[in-house]
LUMGULO-799613 format. One line per 3 residues: number of its first residue (from 1); their letters; for each residue x negated, y negated, z negated of C-alpha. Coordinates in Angstrom, 3 decimals. Last residue first. Layout:
REM LUMGULO-799613
NUM = a = X,Y,Z; ...
//
This chain:
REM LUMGULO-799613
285 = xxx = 61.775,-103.521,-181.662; 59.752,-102.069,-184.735; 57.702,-100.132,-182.789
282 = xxx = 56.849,-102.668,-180.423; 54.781,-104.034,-183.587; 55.712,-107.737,-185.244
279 = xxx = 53.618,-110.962,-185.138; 53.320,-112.872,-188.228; 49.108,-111.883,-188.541
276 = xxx = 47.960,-112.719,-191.849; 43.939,-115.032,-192.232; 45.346,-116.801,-194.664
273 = xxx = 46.116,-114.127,-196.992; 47.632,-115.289,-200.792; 47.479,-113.085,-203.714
270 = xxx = 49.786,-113.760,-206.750; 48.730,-110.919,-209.603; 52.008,-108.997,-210.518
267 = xxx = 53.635,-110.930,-207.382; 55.274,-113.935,-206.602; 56.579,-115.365,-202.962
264 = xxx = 56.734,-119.118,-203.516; 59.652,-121.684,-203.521; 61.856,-121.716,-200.208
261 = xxx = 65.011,-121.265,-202.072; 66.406,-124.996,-201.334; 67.365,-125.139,-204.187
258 = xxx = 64.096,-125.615,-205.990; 64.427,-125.211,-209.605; 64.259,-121.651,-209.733
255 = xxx = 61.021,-122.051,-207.501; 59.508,-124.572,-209.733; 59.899,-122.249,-212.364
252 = xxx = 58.166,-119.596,-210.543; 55.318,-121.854,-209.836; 54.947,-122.624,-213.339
249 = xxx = 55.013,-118.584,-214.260; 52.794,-118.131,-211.318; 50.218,-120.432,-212.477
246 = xxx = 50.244,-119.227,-216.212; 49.374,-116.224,-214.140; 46.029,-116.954,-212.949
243 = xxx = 45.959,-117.490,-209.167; 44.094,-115.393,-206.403; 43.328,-116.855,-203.013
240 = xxx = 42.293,-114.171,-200.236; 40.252,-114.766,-197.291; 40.347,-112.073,-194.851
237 = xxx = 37.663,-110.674,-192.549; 38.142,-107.131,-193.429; 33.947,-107.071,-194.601
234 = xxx = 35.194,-109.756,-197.516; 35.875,-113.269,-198.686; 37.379,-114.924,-202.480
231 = xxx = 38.733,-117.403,-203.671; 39.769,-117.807,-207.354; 42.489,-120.465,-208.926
228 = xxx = 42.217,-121.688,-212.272; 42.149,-125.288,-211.294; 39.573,-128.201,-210.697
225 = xxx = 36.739,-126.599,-209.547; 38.104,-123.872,-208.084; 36.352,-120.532,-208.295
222 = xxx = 34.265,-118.522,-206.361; 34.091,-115.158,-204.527; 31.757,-113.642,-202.590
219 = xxx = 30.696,-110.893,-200.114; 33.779,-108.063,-200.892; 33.631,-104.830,-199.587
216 = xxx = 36.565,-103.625,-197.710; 40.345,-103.438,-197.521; 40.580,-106.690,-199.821
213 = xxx = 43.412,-106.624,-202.507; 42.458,-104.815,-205.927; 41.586,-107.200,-208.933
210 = xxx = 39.717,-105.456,-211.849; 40.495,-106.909,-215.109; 39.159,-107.232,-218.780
207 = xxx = 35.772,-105.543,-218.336; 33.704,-106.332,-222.038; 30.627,-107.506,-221.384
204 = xxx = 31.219,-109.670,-225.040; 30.131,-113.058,-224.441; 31.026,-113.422,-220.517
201 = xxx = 33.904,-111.428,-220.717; 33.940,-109.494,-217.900; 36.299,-109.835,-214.234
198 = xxx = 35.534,-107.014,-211.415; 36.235,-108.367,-207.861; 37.203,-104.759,-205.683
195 = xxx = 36.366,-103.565,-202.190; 32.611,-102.896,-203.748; 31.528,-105.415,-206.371
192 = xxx = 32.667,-109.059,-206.483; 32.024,-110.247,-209.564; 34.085,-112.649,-211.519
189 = xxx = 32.961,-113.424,-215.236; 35.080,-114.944,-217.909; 34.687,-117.354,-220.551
186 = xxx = 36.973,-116.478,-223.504; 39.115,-118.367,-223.571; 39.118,-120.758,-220.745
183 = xxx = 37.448,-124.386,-220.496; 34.871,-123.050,-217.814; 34.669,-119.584,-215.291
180 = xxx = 32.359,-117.983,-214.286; 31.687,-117.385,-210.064; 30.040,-114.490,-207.896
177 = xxx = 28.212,-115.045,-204.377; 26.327,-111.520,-203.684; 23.554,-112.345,-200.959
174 = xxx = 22.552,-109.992,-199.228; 21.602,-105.997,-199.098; 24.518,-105.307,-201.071
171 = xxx = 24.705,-101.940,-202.964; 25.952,-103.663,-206.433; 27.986,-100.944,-208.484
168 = xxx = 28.304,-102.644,-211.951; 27.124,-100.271,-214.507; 28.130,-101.990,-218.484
165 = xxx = 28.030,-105.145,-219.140; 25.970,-105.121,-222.139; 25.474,-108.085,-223.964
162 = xxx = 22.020,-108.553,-226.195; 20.936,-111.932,-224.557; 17.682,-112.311,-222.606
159 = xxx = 15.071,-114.474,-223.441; 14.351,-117.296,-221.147; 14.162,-119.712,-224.085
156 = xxx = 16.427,-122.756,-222.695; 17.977,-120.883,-220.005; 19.287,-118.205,-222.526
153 = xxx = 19.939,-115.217,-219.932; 22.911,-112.724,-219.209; 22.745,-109.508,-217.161
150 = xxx = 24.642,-107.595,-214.866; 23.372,-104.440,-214.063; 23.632,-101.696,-211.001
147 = xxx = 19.989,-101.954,-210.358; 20.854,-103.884,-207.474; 20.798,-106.876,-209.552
144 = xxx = 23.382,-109.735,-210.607; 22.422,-112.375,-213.247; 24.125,-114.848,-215.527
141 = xxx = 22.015,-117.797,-216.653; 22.977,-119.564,-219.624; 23.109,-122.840,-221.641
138 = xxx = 24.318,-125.033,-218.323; 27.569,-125.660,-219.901; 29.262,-124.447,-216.550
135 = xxx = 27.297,-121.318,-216.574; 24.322,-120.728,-214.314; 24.609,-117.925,-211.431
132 = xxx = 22.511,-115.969,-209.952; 22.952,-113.006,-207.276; 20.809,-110.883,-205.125
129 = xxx = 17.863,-109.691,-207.927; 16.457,-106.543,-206.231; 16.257,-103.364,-208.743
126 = xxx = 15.073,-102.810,-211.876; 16.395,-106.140,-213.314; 14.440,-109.133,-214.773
123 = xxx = 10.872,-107.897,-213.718; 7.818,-108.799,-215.975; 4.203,-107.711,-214.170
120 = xxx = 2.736,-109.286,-217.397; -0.905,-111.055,-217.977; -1.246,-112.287,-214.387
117 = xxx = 2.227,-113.572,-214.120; 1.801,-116.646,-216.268; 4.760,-118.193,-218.060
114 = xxx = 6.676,-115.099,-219.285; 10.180,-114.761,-221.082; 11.242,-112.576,-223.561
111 = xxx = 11.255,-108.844,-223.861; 12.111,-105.840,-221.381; 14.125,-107.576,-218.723
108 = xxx = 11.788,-110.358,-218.238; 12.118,-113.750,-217.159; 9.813,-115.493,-215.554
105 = xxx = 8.463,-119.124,-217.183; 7.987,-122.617,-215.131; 7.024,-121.824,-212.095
102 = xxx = 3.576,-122.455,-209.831; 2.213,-125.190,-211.906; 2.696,-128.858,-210.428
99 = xxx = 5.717,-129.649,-212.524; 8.547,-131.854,-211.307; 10.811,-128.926,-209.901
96 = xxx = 10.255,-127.361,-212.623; 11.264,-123.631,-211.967; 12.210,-120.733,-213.412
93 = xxx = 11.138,-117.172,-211.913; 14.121,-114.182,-211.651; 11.736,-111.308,-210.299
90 = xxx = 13.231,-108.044,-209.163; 10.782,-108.201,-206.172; 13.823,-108.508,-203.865
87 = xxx = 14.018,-111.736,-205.377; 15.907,-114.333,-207.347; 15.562,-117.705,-208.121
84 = xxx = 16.115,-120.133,-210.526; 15.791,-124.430,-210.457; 15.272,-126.721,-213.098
81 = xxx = 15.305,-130.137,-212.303; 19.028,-132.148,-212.955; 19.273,-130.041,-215.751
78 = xxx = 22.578,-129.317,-217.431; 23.826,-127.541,-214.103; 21.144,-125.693,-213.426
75 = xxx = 20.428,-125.532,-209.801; 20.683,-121.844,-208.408; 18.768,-119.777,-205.485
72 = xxx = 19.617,-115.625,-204.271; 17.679,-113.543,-201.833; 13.983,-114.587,-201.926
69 = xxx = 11.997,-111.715,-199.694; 8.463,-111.252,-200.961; 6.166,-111.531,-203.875
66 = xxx = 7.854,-114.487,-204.973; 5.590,-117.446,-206.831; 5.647,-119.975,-204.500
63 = xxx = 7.231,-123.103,-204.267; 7.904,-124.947,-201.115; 8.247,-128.476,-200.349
60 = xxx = 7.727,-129.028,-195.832; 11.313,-129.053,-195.192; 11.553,-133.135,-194.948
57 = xxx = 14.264,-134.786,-193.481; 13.624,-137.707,-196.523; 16.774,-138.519,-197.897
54 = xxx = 18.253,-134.449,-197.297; 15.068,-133.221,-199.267; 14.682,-129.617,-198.019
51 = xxx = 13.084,-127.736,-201.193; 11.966,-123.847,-199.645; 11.228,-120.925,-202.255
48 = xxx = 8.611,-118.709,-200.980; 8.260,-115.321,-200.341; 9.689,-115.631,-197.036
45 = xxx = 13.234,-113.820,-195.918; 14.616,-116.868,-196.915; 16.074,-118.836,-200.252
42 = xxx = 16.710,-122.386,-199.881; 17.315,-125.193,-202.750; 18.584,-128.151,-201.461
39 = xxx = 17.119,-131.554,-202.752; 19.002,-135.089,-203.057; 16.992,-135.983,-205.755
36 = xxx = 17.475,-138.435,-208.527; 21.320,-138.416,-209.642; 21.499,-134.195,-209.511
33 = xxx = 24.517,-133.049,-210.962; 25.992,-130.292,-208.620; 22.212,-129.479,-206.969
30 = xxx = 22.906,-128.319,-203.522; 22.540,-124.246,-203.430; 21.333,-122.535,-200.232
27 = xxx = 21.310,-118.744,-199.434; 19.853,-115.650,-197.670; 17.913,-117.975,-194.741
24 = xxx = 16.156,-115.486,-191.926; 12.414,-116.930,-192.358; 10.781,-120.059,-190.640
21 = xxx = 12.694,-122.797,-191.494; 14.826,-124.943,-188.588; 16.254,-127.875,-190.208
18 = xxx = 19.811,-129.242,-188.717; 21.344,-133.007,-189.385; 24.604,-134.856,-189.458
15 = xxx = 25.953,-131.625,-188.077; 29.861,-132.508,-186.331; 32.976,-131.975,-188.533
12 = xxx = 33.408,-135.935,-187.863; 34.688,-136.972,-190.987; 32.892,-133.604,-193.339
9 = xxx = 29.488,-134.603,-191.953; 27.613,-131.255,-191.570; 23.916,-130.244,-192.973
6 = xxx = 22.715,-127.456,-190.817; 19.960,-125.206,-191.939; 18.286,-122.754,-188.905
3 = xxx = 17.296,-119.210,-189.166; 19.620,-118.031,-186.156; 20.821,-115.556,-188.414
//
């Protein structure tokens, strides 16, 4: 961690520009519907939350509220200016990034949410908070704590919702990157936890799947914007792509259509490595 923030331009490949902040950086998030800031959110080994303004090439904005290290940041995406965080504090604050107050509300696991800190010592999970995510709609916050729990917020209210998700081992000392789907039925959940991503029902907790592939724990995983595809990156350095299986059934049709024969390899749940090694053993000569 060199502590330093590049911004790349995707023609060249080169960094258009690089901010050097003073703690180890955990994660960044770039607003998805922003039209009057051009802010990225950054959380660091500080206790602050640092605003880099890509117009101005200034790193200077930072909100505090964090007791210490901030792990995990998320732009809403209904709200152009509300901003979460996470900490190892096992604080999720809200934040305005318009308002001149500290943060807009915390939430807390144990009741609703709370707007000044002084009154409550809330906490959102019982453990470190190292993964946010909003839903497509914007209407919730789903969170990820090392207290083995995955929990779902109203971001209007800040009170939590009654769905239990069960224990979902979470021993990461980063980051965890997970991903919810939009336009399926029902809404689903992918969490990367251990060597395995576990899929929930967003509305119910309910565990619907568990997909097995990666030899070692899993960092992330995120889905495509456009399609129902998943990607997702682990400790055995491989990148695997994962697609529904209303894919596979088109894809297998394609195939059977193709003469050629070179249509795609299917399995029970396609999985595609692009990180595979073609090269054969002595053994096998």
């Amino acid at each position: 961690m060199d502590r330093k923030l590049k911004i790349w331009d995707t023609n060249t490949m080169k960094p258009a520009d690089t901010f050097e902040l003073e703690g180890k950086i955990y994660q960044h998030h770039l607003s998805t519907v922003a039209t009057k800031h051009c802010l990225i959110g950054v959380g660091s080994s500080s206790s602050q939350v640092i605003l880099v303004d890509m117009k101005s090439g200034s790193a200077t904005h930072e909100l505090r509220g964090h007791r210490k290290t901030v792990l995990t940041v998320s732009w809403s995406t209904r709200d152009e200016f509300l901003l979460a965080s996470g900490s190892c504090d096992n604080r999720i604050l809200l934040w305005d990034i318009r308002s001149s107050r500290s943060f807009l509300r915390c939430l807390d696991q144990h009741g609703g949410a709370v707007e000044d800190l002084s009154k409550n010592s809330c906490t959102a999970h019982s453990g470190h908070v190292n993964g946010l995510r909003f839903t497509r709609d914007g209407l919730f916050l789903v969170s990820f704590g090392t207290d083995n729990r995955i929990r779902l917020w109203n971001a209007a209210t800040g009170h939590k919702e009654i769905v239990n998700f069960g224990k979902t081992p979470n021993e990461s000392r980063r980051t965890v990157r997970f991903d919810v789907s939009h336009n399926s039925t029902p809404d689903l959940v992918y969490v990367p936890s251990e060597g395995n991503i576990l899929t929930y029902d967003l509305q119910t907790g309910t565990k619907v799947n568990t997909l097995l592939g990666h030899y070692n724990s899993v960092n992330c995983c995120t889905l495509h914007p456009f399609y129902q595809d998943l990607y997702s990156g682990a400790n055995d350095r491989n990148l695997l792509i994962w697609t529904s299986e209303c894919e596979q059934t088109r894809a297998y049709e394609d195939h059977l259509r193709d003469k050629s024969g070179n249509g795609p390899r299917l399995t029970p749940f396609l999985r595609h490595n692009v990180t595979a090694d073609t090269w054969s053993s002595d053994e096998e000569n």
